[in-house]
Backbone as CSV, one residue per row, in Angstrom:
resi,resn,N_x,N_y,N_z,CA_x,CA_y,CA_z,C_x,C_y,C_z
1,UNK,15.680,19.098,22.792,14.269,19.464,22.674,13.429,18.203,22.630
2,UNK,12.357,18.625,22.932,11.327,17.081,23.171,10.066,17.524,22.512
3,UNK,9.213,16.429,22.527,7.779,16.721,21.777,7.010,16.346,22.625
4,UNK,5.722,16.350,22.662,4.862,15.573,23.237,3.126,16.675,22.909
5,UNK,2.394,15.586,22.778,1.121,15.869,22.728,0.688,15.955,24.282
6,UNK,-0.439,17.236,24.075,-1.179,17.366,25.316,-1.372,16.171,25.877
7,UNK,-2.204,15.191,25.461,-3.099,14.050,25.775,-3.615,13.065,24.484
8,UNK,-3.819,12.108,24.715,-4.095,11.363,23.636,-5.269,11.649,23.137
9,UNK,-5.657,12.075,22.541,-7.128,12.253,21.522,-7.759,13.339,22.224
10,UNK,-6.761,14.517,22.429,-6.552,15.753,22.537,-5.756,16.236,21.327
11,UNK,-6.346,17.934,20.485,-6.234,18.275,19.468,-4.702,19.447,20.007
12,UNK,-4.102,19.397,19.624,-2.162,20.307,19.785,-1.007,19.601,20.492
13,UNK,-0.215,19.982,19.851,0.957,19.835,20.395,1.433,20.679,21.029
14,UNK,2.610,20.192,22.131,3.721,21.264,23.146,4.863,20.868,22.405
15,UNK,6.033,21.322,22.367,7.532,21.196,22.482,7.498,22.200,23.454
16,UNK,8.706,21.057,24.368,9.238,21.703,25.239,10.773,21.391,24.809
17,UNK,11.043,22.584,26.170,12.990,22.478,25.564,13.223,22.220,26.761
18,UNK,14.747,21.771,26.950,15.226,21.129,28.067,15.064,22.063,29.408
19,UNK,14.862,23.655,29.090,14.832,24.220,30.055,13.571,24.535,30.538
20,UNK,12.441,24.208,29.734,11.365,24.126,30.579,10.244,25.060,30.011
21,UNK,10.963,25.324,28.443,10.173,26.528,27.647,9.313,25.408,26.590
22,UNK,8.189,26.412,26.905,7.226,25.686,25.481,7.219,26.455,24.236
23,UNK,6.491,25.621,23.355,6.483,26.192,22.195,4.744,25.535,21.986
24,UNK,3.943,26.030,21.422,2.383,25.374,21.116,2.277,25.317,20.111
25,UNK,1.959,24.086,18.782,1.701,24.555,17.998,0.622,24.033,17.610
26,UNK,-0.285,25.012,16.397,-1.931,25.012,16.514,-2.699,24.002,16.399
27,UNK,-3.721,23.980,16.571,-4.754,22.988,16.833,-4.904,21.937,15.176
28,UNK,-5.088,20.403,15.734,-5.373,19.833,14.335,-6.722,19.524,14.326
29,UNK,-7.150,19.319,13.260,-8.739,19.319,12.915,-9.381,17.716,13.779
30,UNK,-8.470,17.022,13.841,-8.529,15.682,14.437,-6.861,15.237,15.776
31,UNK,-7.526,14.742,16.737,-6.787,14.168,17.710,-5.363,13.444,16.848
32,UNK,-4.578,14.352,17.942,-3.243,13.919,17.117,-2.615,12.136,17.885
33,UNK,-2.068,11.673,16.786,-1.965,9.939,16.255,-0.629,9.879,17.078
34,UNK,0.530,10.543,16.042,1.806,10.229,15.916,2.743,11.820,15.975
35,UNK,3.726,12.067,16.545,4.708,13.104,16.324,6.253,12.687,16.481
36,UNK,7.200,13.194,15.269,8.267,13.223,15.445,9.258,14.031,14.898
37,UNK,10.323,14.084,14.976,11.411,15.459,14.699,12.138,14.586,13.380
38,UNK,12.130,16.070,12.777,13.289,15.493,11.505,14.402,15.548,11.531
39,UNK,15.489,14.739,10.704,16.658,14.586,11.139,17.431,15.992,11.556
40,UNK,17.477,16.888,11.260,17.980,17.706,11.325,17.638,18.604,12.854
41,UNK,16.270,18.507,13.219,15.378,19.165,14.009,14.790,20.301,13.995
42,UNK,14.058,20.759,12.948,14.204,22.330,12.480,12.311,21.752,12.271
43,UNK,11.827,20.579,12.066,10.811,20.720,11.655,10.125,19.110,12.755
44,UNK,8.893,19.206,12.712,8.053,18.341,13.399,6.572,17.976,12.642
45,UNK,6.937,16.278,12.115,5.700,15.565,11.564,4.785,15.095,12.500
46,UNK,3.521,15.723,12.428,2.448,14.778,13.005,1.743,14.304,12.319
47,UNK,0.916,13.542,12.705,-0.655,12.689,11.699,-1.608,12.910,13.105
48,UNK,-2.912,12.908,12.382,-3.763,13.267,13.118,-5.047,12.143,12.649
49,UNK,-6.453,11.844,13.561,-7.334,11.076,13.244,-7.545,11.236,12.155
50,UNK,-7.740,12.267,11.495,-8.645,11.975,10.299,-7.662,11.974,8.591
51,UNK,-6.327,10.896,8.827,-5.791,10.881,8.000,-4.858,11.998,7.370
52,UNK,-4.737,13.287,8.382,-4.069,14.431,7.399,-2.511,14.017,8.427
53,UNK,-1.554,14.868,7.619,0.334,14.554,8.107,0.344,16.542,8.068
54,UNK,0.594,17.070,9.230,1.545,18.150,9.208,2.633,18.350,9.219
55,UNK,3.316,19.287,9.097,4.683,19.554,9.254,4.978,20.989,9.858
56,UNK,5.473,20.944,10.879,5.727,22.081,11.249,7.042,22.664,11.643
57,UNK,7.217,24.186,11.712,8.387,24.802,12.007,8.737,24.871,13.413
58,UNK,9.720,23.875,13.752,10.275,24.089,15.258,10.023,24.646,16.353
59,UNK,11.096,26.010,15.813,11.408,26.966,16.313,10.289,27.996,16.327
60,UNK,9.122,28.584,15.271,8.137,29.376,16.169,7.225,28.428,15.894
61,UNK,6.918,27.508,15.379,5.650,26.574,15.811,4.115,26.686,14.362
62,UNK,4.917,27.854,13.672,4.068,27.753,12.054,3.784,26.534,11.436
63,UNK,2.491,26.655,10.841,2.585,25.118,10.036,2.700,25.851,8.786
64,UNK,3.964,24.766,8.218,4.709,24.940,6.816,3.910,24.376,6.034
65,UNK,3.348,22.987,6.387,2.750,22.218,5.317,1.846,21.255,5.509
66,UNK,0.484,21.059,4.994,-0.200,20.371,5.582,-0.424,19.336,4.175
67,UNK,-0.914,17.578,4.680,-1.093,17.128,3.310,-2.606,16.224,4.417
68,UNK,-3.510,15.980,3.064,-4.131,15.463,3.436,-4.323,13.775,2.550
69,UNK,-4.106,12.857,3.189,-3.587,11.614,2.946,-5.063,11.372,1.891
70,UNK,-6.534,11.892,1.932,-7.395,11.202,1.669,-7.721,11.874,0.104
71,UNK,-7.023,12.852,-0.138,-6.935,13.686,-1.342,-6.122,12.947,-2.404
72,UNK,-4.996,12.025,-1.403,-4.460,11.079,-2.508,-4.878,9.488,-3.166
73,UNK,-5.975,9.649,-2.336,-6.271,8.208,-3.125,-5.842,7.313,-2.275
74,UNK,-5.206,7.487,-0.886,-4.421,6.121,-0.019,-5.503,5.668,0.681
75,UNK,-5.755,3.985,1.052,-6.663,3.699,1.939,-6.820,4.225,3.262
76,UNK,-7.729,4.105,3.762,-8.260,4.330,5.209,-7.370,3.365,6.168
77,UNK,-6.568,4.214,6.583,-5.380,3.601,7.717,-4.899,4.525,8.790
78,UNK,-4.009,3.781,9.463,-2.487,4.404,10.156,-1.861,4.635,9.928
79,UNK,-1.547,6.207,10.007,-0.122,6.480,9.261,1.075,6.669,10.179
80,UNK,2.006,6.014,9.491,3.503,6.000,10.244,4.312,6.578,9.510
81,UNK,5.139,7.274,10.183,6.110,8.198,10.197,7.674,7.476,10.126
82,UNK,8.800,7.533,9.392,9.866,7.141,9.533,10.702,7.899,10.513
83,UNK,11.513,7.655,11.381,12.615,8.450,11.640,12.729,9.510,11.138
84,UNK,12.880,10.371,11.299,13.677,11.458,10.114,12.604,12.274,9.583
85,UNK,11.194,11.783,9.709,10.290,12.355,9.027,9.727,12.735,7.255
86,UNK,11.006,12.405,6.902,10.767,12.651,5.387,9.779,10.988,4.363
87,UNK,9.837,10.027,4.909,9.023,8.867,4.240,7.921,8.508,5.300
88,UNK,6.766,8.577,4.829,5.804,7.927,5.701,5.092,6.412,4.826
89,UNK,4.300,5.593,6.124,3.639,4.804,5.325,1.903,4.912,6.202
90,UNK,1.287,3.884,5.022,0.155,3.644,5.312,-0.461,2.317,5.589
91,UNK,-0.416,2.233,7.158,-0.768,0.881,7.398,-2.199,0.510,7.481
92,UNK,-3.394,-0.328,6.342,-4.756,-0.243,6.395,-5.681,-1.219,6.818
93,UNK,-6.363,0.042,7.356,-7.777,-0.903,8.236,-8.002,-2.382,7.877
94,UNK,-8.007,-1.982,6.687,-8.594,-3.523,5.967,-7.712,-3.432,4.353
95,UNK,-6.929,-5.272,4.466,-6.277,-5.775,3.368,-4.687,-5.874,3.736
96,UNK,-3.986,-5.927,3.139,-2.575,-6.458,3.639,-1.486,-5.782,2.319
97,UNK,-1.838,-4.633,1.746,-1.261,-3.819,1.052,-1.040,-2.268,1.956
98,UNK,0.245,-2.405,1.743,1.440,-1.188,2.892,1.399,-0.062,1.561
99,UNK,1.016,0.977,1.916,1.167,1.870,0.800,2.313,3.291,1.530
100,UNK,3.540,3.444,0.288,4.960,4.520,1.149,4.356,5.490,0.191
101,UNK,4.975,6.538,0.725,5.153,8.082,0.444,5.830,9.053,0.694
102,UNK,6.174,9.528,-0.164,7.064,11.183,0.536,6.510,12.484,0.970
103,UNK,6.896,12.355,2.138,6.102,13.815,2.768,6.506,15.402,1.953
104,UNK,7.734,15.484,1.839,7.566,16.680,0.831,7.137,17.009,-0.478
105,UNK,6.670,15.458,-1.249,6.453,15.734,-2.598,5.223,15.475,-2.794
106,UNK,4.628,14.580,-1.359,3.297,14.360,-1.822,2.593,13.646,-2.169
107,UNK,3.994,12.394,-2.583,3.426,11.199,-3.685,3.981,10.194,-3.232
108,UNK,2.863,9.148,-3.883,3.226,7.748,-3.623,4.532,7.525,-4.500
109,UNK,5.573,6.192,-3.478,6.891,6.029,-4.098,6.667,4.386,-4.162
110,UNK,5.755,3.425,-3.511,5.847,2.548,-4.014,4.846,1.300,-3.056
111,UNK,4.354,0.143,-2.873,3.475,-0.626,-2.351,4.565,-1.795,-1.707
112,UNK,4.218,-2.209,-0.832,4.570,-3.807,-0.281,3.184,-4.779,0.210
113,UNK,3.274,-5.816,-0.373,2.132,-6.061,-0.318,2.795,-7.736,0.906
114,UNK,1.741,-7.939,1.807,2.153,-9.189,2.798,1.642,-10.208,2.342
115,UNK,1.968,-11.190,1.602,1.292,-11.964,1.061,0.793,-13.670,1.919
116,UNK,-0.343,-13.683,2.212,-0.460,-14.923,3.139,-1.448,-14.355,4.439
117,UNK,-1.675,-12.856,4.632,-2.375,-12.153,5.720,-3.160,-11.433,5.310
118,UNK,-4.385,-11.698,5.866,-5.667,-10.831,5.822,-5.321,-9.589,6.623
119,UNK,-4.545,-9.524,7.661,-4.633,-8.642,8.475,-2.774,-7.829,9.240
120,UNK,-3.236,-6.893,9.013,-1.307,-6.322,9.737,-1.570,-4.984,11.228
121,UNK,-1.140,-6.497,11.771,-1.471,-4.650,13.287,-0.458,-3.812,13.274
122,UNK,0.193,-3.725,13.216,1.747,-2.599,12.555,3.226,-2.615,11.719
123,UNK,2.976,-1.390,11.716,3.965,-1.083,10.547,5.495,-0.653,11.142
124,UNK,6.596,-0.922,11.073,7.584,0.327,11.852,8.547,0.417,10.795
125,UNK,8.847,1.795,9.775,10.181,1.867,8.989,11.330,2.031,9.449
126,UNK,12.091,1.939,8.872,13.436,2.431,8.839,13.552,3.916,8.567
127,UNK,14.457,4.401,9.012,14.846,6.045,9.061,14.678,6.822,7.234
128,UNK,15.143,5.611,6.084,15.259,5.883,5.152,14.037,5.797,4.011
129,UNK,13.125,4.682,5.283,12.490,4.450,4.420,12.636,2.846,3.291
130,UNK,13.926,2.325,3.235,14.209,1.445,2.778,13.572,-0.037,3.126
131,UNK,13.109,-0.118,4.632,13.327,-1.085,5.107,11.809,-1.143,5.992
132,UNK,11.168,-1.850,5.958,10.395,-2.243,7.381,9.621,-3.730,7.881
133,UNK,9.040,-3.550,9.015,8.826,-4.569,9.448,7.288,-4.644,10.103
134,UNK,6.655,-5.695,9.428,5.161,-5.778,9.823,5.427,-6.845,11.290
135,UNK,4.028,-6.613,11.764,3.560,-7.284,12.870,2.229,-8.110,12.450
136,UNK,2.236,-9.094,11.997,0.403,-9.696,11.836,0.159,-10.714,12.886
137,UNK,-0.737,-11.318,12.999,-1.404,-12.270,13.562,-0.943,-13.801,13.216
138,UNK,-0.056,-14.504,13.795,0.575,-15.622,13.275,-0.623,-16.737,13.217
139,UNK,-0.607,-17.654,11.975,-1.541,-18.510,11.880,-1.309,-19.571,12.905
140,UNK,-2.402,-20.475,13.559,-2.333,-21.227,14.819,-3.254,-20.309,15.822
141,UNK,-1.938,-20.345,17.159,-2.389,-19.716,18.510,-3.203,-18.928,17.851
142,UNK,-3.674,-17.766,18.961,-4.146,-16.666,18.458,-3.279,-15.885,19.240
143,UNK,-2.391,-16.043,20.391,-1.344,-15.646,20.904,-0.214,-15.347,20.566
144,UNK,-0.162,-15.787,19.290,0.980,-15.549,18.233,1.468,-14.908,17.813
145,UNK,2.438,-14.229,17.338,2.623,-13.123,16.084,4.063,-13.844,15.058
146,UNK,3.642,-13.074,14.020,4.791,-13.361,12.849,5.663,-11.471,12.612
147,UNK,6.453,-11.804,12.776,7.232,-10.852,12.068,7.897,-11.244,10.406
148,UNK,7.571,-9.926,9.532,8.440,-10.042,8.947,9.230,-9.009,8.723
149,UNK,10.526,-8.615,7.961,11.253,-7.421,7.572,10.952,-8.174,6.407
150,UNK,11.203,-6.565,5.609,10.730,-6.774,4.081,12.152,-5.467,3.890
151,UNK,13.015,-5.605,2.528,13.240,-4.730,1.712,12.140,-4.444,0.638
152,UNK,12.129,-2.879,0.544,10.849,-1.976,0.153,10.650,-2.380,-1.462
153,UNK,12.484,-2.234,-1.777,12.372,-1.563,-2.677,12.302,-3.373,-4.001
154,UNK,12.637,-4.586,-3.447,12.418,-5.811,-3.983,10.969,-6.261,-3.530
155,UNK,10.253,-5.394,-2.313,9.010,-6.077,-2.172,9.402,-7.501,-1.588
156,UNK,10.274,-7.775,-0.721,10.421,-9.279,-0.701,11.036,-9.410,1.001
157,UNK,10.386,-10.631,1.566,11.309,-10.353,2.587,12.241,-10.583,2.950
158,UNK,13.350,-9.931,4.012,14.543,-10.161,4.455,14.603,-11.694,4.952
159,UNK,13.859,-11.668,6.773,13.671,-12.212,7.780,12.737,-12.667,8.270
160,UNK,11.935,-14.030,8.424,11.107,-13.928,9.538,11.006,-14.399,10.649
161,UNK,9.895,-14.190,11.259,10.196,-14.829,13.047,8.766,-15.198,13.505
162,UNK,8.424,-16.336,14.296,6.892,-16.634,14.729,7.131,-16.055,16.210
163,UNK,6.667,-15.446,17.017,6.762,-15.485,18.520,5.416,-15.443,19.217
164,UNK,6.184,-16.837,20.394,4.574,-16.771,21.188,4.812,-15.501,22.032
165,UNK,3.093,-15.401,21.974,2.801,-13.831,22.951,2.602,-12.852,22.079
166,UNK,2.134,-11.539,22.600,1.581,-10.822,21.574,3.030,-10.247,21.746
167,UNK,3.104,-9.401,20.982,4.547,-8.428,20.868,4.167,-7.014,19.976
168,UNK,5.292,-6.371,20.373,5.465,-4.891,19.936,6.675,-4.516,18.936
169,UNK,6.844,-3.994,17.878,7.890,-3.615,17.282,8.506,-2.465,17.800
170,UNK,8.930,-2.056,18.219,9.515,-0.336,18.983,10.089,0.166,18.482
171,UNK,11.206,-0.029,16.829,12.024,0.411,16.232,13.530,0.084,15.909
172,UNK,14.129,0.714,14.259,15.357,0.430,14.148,16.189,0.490,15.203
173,UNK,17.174,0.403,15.097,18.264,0.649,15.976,19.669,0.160,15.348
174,UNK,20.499,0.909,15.660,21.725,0.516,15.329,22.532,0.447,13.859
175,UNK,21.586,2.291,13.866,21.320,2.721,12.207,21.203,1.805,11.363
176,UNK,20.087,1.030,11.827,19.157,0.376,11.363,19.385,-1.191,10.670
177,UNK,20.526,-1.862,11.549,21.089,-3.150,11.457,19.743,-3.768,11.950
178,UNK,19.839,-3.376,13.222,18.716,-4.511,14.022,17.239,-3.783,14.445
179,UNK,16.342,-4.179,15.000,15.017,-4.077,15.323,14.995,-4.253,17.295
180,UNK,14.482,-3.512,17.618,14.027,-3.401,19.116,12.477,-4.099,18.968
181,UNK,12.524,-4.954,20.339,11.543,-5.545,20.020,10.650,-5.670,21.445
182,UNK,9.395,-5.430,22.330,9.258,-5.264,23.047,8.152,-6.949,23.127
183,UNK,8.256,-7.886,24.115,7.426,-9.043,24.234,6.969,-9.365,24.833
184,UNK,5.622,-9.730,25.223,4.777,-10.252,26.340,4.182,-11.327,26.360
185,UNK,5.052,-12.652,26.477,4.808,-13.802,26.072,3.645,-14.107,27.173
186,UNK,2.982,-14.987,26.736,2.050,-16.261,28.096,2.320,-16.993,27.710
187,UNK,3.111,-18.233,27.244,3.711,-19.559,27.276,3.433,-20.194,28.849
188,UNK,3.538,-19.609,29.767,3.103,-19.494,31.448,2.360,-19.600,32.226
189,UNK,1.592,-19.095,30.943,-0.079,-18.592,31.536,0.112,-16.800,32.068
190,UNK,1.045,-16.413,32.189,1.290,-14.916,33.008,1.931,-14.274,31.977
191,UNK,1.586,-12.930,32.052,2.468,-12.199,31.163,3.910,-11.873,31.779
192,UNK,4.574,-11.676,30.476,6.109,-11.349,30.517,6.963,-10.480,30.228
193,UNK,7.016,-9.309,30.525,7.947,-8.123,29.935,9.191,-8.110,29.419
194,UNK,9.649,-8.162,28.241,10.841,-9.092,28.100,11.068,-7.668,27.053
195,UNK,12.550,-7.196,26.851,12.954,-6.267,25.724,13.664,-7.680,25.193
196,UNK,13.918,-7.111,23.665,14.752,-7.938,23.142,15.110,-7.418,21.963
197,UNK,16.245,-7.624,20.808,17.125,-7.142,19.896,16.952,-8.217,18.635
198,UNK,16.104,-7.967,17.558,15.816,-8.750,16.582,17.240,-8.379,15.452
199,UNK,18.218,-9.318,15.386,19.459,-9.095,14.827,19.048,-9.214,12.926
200,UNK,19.396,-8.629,12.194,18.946,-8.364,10.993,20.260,-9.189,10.264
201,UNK,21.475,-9.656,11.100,22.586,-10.440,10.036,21.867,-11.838,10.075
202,UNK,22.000,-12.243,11.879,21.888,-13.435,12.055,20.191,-14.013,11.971
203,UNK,19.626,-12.957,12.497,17.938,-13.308,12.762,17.834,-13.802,13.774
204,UNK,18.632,-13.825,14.865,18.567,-14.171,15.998,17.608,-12.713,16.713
205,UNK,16.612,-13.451,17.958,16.110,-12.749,19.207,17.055,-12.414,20.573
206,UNK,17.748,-11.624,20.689,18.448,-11.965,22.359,17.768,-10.767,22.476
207,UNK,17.444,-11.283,24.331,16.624,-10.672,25.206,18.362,-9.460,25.874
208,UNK,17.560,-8.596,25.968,18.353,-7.524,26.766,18.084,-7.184,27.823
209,UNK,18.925,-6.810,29.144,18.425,-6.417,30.426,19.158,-5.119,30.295
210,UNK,17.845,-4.070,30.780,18.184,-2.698,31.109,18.724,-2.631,31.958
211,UNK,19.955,-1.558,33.192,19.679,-1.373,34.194,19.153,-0.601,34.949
212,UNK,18.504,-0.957,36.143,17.233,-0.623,36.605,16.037,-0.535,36.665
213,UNK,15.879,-1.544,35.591,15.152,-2.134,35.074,14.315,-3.729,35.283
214,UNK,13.375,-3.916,36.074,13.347,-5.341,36.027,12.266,-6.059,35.198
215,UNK,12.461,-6.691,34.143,11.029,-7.371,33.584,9.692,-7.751,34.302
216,UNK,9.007,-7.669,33.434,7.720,-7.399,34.645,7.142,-8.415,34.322
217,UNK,6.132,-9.345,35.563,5.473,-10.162,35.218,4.605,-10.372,35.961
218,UNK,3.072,-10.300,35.962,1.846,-10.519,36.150,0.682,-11.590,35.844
C-alpha cells in the first residue's frame, strides 16, 4: 500500500493499493505537510499547515485521532514524523530548541537543544525516536552545512560533519546504524547530485551509486 497527497498545499489524502484501489481520507483544515504509515500499517500520520498531527484508520480511512500541536504549548514549527509514526518532533521557526512528543499520549517526552545555532533547517528522527539529526547553516561559507546526530535521550551529540554545498538529510537506514544523505555540492561552481551514506560507527561520508542512476550535474 502507498500514500500520497493529492498535491502539495492541497487539503486530503489518497491511499492507494498496489492494485489501483483508493481509499480518501477527509479533508484537513490546512494543506497537508507530511504523511506516513505506522509500523504495523493499520494507521496513517499526517501534519497539516496549521500545526495539527492526524491519525488515521487505513483500511476505511476514519480519523481516529486528531491532536492539535498549538493546544500544547509547542512553538510555531515543522512537524516531523518518525518512522513508525508513534514519536514526532518539532522543528521551530525561530530558536534552536527541538521539542519530541508522543503521538498517542499527547505529551511532551523531552527537548534537545543545538547549542552554537540561531537557526535549524531540518530535523530527521530515528524510527524510535531515540536518535536524530539536525541540518543548520554551517558558520563561514554560506554554502555550507553542519550536521549533527544527537542522542535524545543525553541531549548530546553523537557525530558531526561540515559539508560544502547545501545538503539534504533523507533518513535512517540500516535500522538506523547509518543516515542517507542526499548532496549538492558547488565546490565547482555547478551543482552536484551526489547520494551518500553518513556511517554512524565510523562517521565516515561514502558516496553511493544507484543503478540506473546517474548523478546529476548542472
Amino acid at each position: 500500500r502507498r500514500v500520497r497527497t493529492r498535491a502539495h498545499g492541497y487539503q486530503g489524502i489518497e491511499l492507494l493499493n498496489p492494485d489501483g484501489e483508493k481509499t480518501s481520507l477527509g479533508a484537513n483544515d490546512g494543506s497537508v505537510f507530511t504523511t506516513t504509515f505506522s509500523a504495523d500499517g493499520e494507521r496513517v500520520v499526517s501534519t497539516d499547515i496549521t500545526g495539527r498531527v492526524d491519525v488515521w484508520d487505513a483500511s476505511s480511512g476514519a480519523l481516529r485521532r486528531s491532536l492539535d500541536l498549538r493546544g500544547l504549548g509547542l512553538p510555531e514549527g515543522e512537524v516531523v514524523i518518525a518512522p513508525g509514526g508513534d514519536v514526532a518532533a518539532v522543528r521551530p521557526f525561530e530558536g534552536n530548541t527541538i521539542t519530541l512528543f508522543e503521538l498517542e499520549k499527547g505529551a511532551v517526552t523531552g527537548t534537545v537543544t543545538v547549542e552554537g545555532y540561531d537557526t535549524i533547517r531540518s530535523v530527521v528522527l530515528s524510527a524510535d525516536g531515540s536518535e536524530l539529526v539536525v541540518e543548520a547553516p554551517a558558520a563561514g561559507r554560506g554554502d555550507s552545512t553542519q550536521l549533527i546526530w544527537f542522542d535524545v535521550a543525553a541531549g548530546k551529540p553523537i557525530i558531526e560533519a561540515k559539508v560544502s554545498g547545501y545538503l539534504h538529510v533523507d533518513g535512517f537506514i540500516d535500522g538506523g546504524k547509518n543516515v542517507a544523505l542526499v548532496s549538492t555540492g558547488t565546490s565547482s561552481g555547478k551543482s552536484k547530485l551526489t547520494l551518500k551514506v553518513w556511517e554512524r560507527e565510523t562517521g565516515f561520508q561514502r558516496p553511493v551509486k544507484v543503478k540506473g542512476i546517474a548523478p546529476y550535474s548542472g
